[in-house]
N, C-alpha and C positions, 0 to 999 in steps of 0.2 A: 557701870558700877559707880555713879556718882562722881566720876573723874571732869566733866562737863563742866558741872555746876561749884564743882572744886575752885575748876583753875581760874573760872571768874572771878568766885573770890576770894584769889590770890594774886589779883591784877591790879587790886588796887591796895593804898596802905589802910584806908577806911575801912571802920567794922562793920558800914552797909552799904547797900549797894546806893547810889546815888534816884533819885524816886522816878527818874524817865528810865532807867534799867530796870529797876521794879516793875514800873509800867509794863515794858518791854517784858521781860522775864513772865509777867504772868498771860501776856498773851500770846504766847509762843508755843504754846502747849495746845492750846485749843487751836491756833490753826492748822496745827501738824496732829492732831489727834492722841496726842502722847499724854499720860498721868503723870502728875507726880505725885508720890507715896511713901512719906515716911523715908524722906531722901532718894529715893529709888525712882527710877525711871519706867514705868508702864506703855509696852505697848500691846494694842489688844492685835492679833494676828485673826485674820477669817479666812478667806481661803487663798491668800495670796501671799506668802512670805517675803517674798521680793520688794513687794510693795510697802508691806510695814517697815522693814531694815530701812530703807530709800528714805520713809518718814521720822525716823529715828537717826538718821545721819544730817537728813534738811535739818532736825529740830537741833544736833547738834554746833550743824554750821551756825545757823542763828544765833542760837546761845553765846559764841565765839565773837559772832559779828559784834555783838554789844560793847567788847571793849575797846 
């Protein structure tokens, strides 16, 4: 629900994120296969549930890892 991408930027007192987090941030999506959309997190499910959730918790370790 967008709590992820929140608390990162709530980690720092800057109003962006610094530009290797940016970096960072935008390629974290495409390794992990997840959208992002209008703040919302996308993931496409095909026939393995398990396997998506798994890519949506990697994508939000990552996300975490950055700070």
């Amino acid at each position: 629900m967008g709590e992820t991408l929140r608390w990162l930027d709530m980690q720092t007192s800057r109003q962006s994120l610094s530009k290797k987090q940016d970096s960072f941030l935008q390629d974290i999506p495409v390794t992990y296969g997840i959208e992002l959309y209008d703040g919302m997190l996308l993931v496409r499910v095909g026939d393995d549930l398990a396997e998506a959730i798994t890519r949506l918790v990697r994508f939000a370790i990552a996300v975490a890892n950055l700070w």
